[in-house]
C-alpha positions as CSV (number, residue, x, y, z in Angstrom):
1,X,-19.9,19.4,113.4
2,X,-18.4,22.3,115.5
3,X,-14.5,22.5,115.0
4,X,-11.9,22.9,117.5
5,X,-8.4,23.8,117.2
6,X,-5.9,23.8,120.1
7,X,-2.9,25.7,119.0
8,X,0.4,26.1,121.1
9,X,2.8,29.2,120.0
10,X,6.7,29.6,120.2
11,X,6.8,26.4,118.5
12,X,11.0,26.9,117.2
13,X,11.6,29.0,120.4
14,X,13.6,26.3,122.4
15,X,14.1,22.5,122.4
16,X,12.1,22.4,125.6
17,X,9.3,24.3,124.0
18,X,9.5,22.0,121.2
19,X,8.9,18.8,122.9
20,X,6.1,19.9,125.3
21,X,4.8,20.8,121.9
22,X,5.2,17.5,120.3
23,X,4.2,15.6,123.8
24,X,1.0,17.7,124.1
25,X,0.2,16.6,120.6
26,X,0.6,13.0,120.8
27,X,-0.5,12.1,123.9
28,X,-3.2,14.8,124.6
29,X,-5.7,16.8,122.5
30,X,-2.7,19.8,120.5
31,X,-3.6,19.8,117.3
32,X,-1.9,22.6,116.0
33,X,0.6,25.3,116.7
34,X,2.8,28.0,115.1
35,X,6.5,28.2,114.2
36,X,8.7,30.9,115.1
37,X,11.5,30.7,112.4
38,X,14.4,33.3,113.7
39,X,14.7,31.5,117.1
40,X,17.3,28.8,117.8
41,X,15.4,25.9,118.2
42,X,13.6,25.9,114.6
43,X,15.7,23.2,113.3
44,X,14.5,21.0,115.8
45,X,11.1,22.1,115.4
46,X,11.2,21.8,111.8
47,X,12.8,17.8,112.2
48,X,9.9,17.4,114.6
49,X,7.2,19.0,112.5
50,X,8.3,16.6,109.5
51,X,7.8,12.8,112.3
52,X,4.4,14.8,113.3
53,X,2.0,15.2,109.9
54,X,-1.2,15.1,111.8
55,X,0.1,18.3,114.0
56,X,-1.1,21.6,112.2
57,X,1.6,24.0,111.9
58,X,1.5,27.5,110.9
59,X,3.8,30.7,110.8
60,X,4.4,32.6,114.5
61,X,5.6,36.0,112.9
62,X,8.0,37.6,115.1
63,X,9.2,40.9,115.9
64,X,9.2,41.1,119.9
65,X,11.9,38.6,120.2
66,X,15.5,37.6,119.4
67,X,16.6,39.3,116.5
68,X,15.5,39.2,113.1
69,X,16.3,37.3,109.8
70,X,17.0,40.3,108.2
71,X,20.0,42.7,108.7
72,X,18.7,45.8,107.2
73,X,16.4,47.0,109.6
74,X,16.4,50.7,111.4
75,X,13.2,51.1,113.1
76,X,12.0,47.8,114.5
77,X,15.1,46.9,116.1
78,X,17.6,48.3,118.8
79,X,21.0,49.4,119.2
80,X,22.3,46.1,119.3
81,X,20.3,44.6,116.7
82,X,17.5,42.5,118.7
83,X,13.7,43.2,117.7
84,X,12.3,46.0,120.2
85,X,10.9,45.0,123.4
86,X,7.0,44.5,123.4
87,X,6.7,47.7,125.8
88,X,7.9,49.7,122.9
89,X,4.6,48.9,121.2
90,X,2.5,49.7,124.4
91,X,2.7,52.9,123.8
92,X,2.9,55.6,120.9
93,X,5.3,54.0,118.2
94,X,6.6,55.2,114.9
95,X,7.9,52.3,112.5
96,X,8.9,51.8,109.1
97,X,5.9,49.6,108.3
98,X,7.7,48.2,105.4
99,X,10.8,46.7,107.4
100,X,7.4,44.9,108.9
101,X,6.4,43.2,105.7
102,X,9.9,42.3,104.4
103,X,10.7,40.8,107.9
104,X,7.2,38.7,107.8
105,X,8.0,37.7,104.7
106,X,11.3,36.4,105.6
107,X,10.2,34.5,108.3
108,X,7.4,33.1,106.1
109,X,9.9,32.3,103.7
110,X,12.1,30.7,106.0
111,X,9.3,28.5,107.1
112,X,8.9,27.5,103.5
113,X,12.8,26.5,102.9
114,X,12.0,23.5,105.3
115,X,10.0,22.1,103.0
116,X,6.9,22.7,105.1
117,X,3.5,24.1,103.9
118,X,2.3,26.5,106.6
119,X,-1.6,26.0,107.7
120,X,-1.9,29.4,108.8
121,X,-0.4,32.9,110.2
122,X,-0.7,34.3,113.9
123,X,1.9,36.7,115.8
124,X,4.2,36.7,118.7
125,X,2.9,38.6,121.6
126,X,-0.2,39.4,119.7
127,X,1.5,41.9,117.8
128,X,-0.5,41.7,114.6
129,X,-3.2,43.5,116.4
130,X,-0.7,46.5,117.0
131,X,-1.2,49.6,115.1
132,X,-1.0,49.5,111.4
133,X,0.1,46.0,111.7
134,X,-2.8,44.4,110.9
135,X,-2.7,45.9,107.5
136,X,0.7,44.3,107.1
137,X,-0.6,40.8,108.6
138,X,-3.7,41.2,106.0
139,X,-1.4,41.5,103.2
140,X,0.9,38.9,103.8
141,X,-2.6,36.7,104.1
142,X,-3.6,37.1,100.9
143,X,-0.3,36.9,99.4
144,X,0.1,33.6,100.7
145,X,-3.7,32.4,100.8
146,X,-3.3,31.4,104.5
147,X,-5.8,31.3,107.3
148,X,-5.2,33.7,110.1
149,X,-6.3,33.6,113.7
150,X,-9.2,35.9,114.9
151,X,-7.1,37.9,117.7
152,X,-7.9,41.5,115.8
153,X,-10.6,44.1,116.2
154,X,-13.9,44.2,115.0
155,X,-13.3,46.0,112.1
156,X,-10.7,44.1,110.9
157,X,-12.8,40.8,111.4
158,X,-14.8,42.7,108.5
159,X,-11.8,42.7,106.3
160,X,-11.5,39.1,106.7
161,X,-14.6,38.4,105.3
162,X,-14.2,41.0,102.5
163,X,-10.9,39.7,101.5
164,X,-12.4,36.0,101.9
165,X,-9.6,35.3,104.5
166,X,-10.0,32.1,106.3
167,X,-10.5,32.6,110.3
168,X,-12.3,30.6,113.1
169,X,-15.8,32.2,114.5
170,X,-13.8,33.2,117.8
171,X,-10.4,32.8,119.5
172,X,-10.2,32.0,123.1
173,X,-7.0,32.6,125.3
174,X,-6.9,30.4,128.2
175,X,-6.8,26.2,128.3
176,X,-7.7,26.6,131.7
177,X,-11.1,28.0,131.9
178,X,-12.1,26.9,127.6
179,X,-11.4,23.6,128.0
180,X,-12.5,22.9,132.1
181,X,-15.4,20.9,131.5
182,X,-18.6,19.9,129.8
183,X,-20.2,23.2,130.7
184,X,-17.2,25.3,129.5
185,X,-17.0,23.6,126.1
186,X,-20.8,24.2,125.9
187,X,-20.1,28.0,126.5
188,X,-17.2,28.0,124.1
189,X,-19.8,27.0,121.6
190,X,-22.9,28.7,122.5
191,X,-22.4,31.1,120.0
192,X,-19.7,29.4,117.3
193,X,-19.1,26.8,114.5
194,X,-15.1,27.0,115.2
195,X,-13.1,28.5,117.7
196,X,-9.2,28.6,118.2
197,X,-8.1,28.2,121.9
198,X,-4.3,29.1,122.4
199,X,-1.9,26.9,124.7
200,X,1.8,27.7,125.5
201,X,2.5,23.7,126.2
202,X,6.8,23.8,127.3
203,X,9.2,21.5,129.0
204,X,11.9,24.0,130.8
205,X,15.1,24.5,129.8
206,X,17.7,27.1,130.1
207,X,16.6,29.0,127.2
208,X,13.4,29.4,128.2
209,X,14.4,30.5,131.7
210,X,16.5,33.2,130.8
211,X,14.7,34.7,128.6
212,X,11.3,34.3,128.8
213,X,8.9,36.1,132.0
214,X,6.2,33.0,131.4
215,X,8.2,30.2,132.4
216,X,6.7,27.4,134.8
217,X,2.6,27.7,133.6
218,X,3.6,25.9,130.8
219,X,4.7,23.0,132.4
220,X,1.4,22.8,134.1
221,X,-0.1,23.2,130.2
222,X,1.3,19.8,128.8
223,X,0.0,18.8,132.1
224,X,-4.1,19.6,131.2
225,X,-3.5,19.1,127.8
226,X,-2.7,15.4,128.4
227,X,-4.7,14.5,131.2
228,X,-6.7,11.5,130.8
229,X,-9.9,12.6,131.5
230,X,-9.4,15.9,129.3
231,X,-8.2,13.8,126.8
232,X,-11.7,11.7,127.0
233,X,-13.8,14.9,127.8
234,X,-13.1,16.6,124.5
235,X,-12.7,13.2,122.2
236,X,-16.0,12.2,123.6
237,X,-18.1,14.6,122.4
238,X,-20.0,13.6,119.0
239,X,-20.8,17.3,118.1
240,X,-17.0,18.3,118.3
241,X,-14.0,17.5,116.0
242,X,-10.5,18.3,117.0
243,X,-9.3,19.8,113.8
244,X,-6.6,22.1,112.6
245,X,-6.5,25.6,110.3
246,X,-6.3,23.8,107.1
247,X,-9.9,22.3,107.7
248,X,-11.8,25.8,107.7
């Protein structure tokens, strides 16, 4: 049976976040998502997570927004105290990789202190794939024993494998075009067991719009992801199970 796993990020990020989240998940095809534990709205999510055991959720590790759990830092934060902007890691960057892991770790840690058992690891912004971050991702991985999600280079898909570290076959990035239609799903297949496809599901509110640059798409993303006839194109098909990390 192939397995598929529909994973929304910024999960924590916002109450309005939270409960496209949540309405995604019950009333469309979410299974999963990831948790971002220094924003405001992770006691909510957390509450939510806790009335929601069939929804998948996994660590969002931060450090291109808000500001971080940890006071200490010198290199990945500014003047002010906020994580750096993700245009500082566009181009050449010099960090204190270590302020990396302890933050991670914090946030992971966090996560934990709810009383929640994480079902995997992925990054904001896709910053895991950044420099030597994957290194610091990797560790944190093992240290944990947690599934991550296959958004890193080919050489550090090898590493998974060596280190035995739980991923899918491949990741997609947009709802839109994966999950279309009987000949997309077939394509999303044609070449792997278990694939990830990422979702930014989000009601608006006035967190989000002042301080996010991707804003109204997620409305439309609850949208598809509960639509009817989505809903029966995916739960329909006998060689497909809609599944989360912690099934790999």
């Amino acid at each position: 049976m192939k397995k598929l796993i529909i994973n929304a990020d910024d999960f924590g990020y916002s109450r309005g976040v939270n409960y496209g989240i949540i309405d995604s998940h019950r009333n469309g095809v979410l299974t999963s998502t990831t948790f971002m534990t220094n924003m405001p709205g992770r006691d909510h999510a957390a509450e939510l997570a806790k009335e929601n055991p069939n929804l998948g959720v996994g660590v969002h590790l931060v450090l291109t927004c808000g500001r971080p759990l940890l006071d200490s830092h010198r290199t990945i934060v500014d003047s002010n105290g906020d994580f750096r902007n993700l245009k500082f890691y566009k181009g050449a960057f010099t960090i204190d990789y270590d302020e990396v892991y302890k933050e991670w770790k914090a946030q992971i840690e966090k996560f934990l202190s709810y009383g929640l058992t994480p079902t995997h690891l992925d990054s904001h912004h896709h910053i895991n794939s950044f420099g030597q971050m994957p290194e610091v991702f990797l560790r944190l991985a093992e240290e944990y024993s947690l599934p991550v999600r296959n958004n890193m280079d080919t050489e550090k898909t090898k590493d998974l494998i060596e280190k035995e570290i739980k991923t899918t076959d491949s990741f997609a990035y947009l709802i839109e075009t994966s999950l279309k239609n009987k000949a997309a799903l077939d394509e999303l297949f044609a070449e792997s067991e278990s694939v990830e496809v990422m979702a930014h599901p989000a009601y608006l509110d006035k967190k989000l719009l002042s301080t996010s640059s991707f804003t109204y798409p997620r409305v439309d993303e609850v949208e598809f992801l509960t639509d009817p006839d989505r809903v029966k194109l995916i739960e329909s098909r006998v060689d497909i199970v809609l599944t989360t990390f912690e099934e790999l």
